[in-house]
N, C-alpha and C positions, 0 to 999 in steps of 0.2 A: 757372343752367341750369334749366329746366322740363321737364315734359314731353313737352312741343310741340317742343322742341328739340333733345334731349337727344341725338341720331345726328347734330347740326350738325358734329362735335367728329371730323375725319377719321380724327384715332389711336381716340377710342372706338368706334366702329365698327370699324373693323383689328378691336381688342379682340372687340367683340362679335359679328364676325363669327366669328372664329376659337373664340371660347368656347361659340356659337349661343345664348347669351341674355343678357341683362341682369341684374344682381344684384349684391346688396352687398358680397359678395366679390371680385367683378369689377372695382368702383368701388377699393376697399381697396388692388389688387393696381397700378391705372391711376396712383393716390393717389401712392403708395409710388414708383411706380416714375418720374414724371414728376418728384417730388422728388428719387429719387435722383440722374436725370440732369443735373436743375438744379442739384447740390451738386457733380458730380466735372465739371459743364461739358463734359459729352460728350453725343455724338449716339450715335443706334442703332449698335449693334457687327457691321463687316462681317464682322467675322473674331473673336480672341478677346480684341480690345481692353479689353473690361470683362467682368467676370466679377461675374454674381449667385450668393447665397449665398439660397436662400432656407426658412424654417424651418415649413412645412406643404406638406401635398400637396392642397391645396383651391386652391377657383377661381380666389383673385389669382395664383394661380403662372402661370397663363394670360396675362393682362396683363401680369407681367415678361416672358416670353419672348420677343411679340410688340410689345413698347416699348422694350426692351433691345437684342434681336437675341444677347440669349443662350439655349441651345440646348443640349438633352443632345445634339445630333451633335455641335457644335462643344466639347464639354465647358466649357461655362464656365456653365452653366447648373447648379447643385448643389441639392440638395434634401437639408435634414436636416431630417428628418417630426418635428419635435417639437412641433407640433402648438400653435406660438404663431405670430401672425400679424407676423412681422418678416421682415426684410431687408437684407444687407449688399451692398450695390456698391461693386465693384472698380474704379481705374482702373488698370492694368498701364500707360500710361504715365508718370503719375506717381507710381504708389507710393499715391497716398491713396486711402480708402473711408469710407463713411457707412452704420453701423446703423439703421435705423428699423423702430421697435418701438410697436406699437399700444399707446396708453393703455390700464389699466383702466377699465370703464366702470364709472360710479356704481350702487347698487341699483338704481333705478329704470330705468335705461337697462336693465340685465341681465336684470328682470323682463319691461320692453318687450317685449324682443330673444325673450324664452324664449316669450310669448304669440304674439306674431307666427308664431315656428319649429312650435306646436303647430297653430296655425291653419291653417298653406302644409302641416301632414301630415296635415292632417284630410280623409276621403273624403267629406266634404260641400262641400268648396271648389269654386269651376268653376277652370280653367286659366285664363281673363280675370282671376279676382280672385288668382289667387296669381302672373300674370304682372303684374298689377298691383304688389302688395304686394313684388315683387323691385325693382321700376322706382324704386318712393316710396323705399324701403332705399337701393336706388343715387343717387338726387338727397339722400338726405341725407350719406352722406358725399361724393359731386363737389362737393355745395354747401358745404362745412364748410372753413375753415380748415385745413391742414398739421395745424399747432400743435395743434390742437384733437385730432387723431386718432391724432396720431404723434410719439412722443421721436425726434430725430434728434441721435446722438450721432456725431463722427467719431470713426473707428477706423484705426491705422497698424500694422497685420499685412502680415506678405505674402502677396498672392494663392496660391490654390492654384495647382499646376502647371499647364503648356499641355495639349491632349489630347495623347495618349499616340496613336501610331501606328505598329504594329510589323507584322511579318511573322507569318504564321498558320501552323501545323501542324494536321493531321488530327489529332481522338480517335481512338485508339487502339480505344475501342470502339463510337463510334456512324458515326464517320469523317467527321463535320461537320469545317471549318477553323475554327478556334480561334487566338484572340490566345496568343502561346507564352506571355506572361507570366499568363495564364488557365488554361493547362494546371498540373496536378498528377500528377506522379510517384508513382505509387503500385504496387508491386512490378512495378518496371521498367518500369512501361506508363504512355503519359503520355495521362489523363483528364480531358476538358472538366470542369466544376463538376456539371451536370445527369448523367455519369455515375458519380460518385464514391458 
């Protein structure tokens, strides 16, 4: 991939249109997630067929959602912010998933990585050289090998649960409708979370 070409790539545009730019973490999340689908042998999720786990709240979360078809409405979309760049996919029909979890990168890559990050936050950069410098990040991991970026270990957990879909009650004090099971009895009055 160059370039010159680099929006050839139908699902990366989906991607990049939905994320509105191009970037390393973008490529990471495209990475990850076009491997996961290729290990549980599934296609995009209509419904809550596969279920992503995934462990930051940075840009690849964008490209799972939008190459997965998992979704916080549909709840199978989960997010635990621990702030490492991994990923567990579910498949709910068969019971199997696969972790993948970004290598460490060598000194030297890290160093790379931290002059580049100081450079795109310097107020002397224009927007062409730090849209550039996101574009070059992104062809080097689209261009990289799986293996090269990513442990992919499978994992036989069971999925977390379907989403949850109940009936609502008023708060008691702001008198919004509130999921009952979000309500909180607190002396005899039952309080959304935001009023408690």
């Amino acid at each position: 991939m160059t370039t010159e070409n680099i929006l050839d790539d139908p699902d990366l545009k989906k991607c990049v249109d939905f994320h509105g730019h191009i970037c390393g973490g973008l490529a990471l999340g495209y990475k990850a997630s076009k491997a996961g689908l290729e290990w549980l042998q599934e296609k995009k999720s209509l419904d809550e067929e596969i279920v992503a786990v995934v462990e930051n709240n940075a840009c690849c979360a964008d490209a799972v959602q939008v190459l997965t078809g998992c979704t916080f409405g549909k709840g199978n979309f989960i997010v635990k912010d621990h702030g490492k760049i991994v990923f567990t996919f579910f498949s709910r029909k068969t019971g199997e998933g696969i972790r993948i979890a970004m290598k460490p990168r060598s000194p030297e890559q890290k160093e790379k990585q931290k002059e580049q990050m100081e450079k795109m936050r310097s107020s002397t950069i224009t927007e062409e050289e730090r849209a550039n410098m996101m574009e070059n990040m992104a062809l080097g991991v689209l261009n990289a090998p799986v293996e090269n970026i990513f442990d992919l270990k499978p994992v036989k957990i069971p999925p977390p649960g379907k989403a949850v879909i109940e009936e609502s009650r008023a708060c008691d004090e702001c008198g919004e409708p509130t999921m009952i099971s979000k309500l909180e009895k607190i002396d005899g009055r039952n309080l959304c979370r935001e009023c408690i």
